[in-house]
N, C-alpha and C positions, 0 to 999 in steps of 0.2 A: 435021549440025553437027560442027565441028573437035573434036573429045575431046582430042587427044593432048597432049602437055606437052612441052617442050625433053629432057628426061633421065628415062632407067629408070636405076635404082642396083639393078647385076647385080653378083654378087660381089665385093664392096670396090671398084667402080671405077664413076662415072657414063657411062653411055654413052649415044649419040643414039638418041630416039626409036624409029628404023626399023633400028639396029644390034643387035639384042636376038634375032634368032631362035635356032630351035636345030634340029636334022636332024629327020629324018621318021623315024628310027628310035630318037630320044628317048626310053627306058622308059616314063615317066609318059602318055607321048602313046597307048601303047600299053594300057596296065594301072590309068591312074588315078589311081596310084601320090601324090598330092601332096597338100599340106597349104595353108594360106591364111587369111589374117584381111579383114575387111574395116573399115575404121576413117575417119571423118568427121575435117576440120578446120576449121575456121570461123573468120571474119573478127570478130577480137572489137576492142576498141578499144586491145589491144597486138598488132594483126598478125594472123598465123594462126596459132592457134593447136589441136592437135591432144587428141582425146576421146578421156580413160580410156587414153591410148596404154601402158600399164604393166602393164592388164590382157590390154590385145588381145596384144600381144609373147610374157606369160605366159601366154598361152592358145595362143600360134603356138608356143613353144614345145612346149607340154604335147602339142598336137595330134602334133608331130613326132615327137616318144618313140613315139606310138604306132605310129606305121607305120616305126620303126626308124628315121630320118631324123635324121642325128647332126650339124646345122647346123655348120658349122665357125663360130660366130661366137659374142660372149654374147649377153645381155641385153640390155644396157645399150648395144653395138654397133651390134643392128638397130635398139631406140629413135633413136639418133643417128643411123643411115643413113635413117630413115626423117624426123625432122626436117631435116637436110640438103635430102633430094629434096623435104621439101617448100618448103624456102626457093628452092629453085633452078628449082622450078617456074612460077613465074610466073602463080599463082592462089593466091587467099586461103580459099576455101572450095570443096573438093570430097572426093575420097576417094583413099584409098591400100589398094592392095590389095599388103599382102608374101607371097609363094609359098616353099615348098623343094617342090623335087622331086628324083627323081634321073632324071639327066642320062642323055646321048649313051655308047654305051661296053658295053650288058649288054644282052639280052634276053632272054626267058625269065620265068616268074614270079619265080623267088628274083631279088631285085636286088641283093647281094653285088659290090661291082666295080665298080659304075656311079658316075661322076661328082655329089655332092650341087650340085646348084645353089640359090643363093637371089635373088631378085630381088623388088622393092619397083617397085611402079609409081603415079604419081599422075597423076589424069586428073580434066576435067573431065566431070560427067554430070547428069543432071537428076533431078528429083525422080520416086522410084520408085512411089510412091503420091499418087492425089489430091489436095487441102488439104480438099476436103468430103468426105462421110463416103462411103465407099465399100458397096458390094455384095457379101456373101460369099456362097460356095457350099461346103457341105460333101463334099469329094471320095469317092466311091467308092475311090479308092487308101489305103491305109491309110499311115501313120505307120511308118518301120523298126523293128523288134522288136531290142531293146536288145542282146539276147543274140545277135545276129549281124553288129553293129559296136560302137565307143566313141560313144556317143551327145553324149557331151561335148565330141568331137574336131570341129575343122573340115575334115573330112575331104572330099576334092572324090566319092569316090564316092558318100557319104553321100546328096549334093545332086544325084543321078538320080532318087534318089524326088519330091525337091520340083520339078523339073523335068518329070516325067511329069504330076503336078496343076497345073505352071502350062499346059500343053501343053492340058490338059482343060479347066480352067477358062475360059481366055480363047475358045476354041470357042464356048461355052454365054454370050458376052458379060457373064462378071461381072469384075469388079476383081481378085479374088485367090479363092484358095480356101484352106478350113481341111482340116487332115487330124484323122481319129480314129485313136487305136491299134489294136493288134491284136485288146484286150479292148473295143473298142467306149467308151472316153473320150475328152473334147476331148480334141487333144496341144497343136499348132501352128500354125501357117500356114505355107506353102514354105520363106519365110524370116523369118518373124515370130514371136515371141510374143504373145499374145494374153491379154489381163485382161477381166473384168468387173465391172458394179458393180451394187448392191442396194441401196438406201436408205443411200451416200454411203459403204459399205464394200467396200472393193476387194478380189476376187477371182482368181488365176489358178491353173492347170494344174498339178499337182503336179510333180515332176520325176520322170523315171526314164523316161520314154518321148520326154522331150523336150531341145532344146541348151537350159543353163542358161546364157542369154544375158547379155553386159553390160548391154546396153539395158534388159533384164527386171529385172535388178539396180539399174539406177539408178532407175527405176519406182521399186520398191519402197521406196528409201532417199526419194525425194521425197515420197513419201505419208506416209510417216510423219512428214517435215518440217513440212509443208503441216495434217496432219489428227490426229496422233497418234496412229497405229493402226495396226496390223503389218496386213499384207495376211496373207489364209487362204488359204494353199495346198492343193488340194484334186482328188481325182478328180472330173470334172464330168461328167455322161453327157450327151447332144445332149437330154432329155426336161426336161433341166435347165436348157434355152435359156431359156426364156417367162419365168422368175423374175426374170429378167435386167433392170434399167434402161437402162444400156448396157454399150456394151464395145468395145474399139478394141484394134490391133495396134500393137506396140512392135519395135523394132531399128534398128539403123546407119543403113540404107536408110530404112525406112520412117518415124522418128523416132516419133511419138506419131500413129496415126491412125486417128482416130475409125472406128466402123464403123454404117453404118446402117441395116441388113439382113443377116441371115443367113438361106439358104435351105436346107434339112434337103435328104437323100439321097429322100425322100417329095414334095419339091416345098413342104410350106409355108415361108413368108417370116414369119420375126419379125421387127417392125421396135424401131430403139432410138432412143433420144432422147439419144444420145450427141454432134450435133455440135449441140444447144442451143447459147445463151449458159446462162453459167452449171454446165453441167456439169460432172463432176467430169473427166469427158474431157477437156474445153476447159481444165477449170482444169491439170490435170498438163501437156497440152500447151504451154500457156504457159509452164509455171513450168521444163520438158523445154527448150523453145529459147533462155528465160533464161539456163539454166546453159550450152548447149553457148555459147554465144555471150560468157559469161565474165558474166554479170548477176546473176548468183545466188552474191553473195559470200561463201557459205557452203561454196560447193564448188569453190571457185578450183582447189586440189588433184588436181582431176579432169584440167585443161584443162594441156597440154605446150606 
């Protein structure tokens, strides 16, 4: 299938498609070295319009500070290069991935010297999870231990570890797989956050071993829309699965998706009744593609 779009927005200037490389001795290419957001925009009934784009920016930012990465641009800047390329795109709902790295020019660990690149790309891609409820497996890989990255960063080395459990998971033919941390509690999924629910009260993962996701944020603000009730953040151990109703995976990618099996590191399979009608999965889901889609007029604010 065609992905690509007419323009990457590379350093203050649109450029074609296939005009965007960069050498083979590029730092980041070597060391990892890069930062990234991933961010949804959708065809609402004023055009296309882009999700939470103010937190993703402020979070590509934040990520950047951490690996020294001194953007020569603001804020307000990439938001606008980033609505640009998506008007110039010629698709009304897909995804925009903005990078900094450092460039062509240094090699060596310290990267002092090296060229900052930024570039924003928008591509068409398809849905990353299911619409029915998928099949989890709890991975034997663990979760990165907080204290040997910024867990909060989008950091692209981060996403080795989540890339070695999708490597194992789809082997063993399930949909995705969950990671535990290093003390043995749920964390995440590769690239998901993950809730569950108990008698119509929604539950997820405490933070401190896991990315405090947008997606996971807007959850949470909808539930309490919807139900009146603050979600309990919480250590969850895997013994603490079966208590469970259901529970489904939230992010960018995978929007709101139900889950309808989770398979422990021992081999049993708890199953959930998460893609019911009627579930509180189903109901958030709904109420999740109402808002990205500009329907839920309560969170206009959200959508760029």
């Amino acid at each position: 299938m065609e992905i690509k779009t007419p323009f990457i927005w590379k350093n203050w200037e649109l450029r074609d498609w296939d005009d965007t490389t960069d050498h083979n001795l590029t730092h980041t290419l070597h060391y990892g070295w890069w930062v990234f957001e991933w961010i949804r925009f959708y065809d609402t009934d004023k055009w296309a319009k882009i999700f939470r784009l103010k937190e993703h920016i402020e979070r590509f930012f934040y990520s950047a500070s951490v690996l020294g990465l001194d953007i020569p641009y603001s804020i307000e800047e990439i938001m606008n290069a980033c609505i640009e390329t998506v008007a110039k795109s010629g698709v009304n709902t897909w995804y925009i991935r903005p990078i900094a790295y450092y460039g062509y020019g240094k090699m060596g660990l310290y990267p002092e010297g090296a060229k900052i690149e930024t570039v924003i790309s928008v591509w068409k891609w398809g849905k990353y999870l299911a619409d029915e409820a998928i099949d989890v497996k709890i991975s034997h890989i663990r979760r990165i231990h907080p204290m040997t990255t910024d867990i909060k960063a989008k950091i692209t080395g981060n996403y080795v570890n989540s890339v070695m459990v999708s490597l194992e998971i789809h082997k063993e033919w399930y949909d995705e797989g969950l990671l535990l941390d290093t003390e043995w509690y749920i964390a995440e999924g590769p690239g998901e956050n993950i809730f569950f629910i108990k008698e119509w009260q929604l539950y997820t993962p405490a933070l401190g071993n896991l990315l405090p996701g947008i997606t996971r944020d807007t959850i949470k603000g909808l539930y309490k829309e919807i139900f009146g009730k603050e979600v309990i953040e919480e250590k969850i151990t895997p013994d603490k699965l079966k208590e469970f109703d259901e529970a489904f995976f939230v992010g960018t990618a995978a929007e709101v998706t139900p889950i309808g099996s989770i398979t422990t590191e021992d081999g049993e399979k708890i199953e959930y009744s998460s893609w019911e009608t009627g579930s509180v999965s189903n109901s958030l889901k709904t109420l999740y593609l109402d808002t990205v889609n500009g329907k839920n007029k309560s969170k206009l604010d959200w959508l760029y």
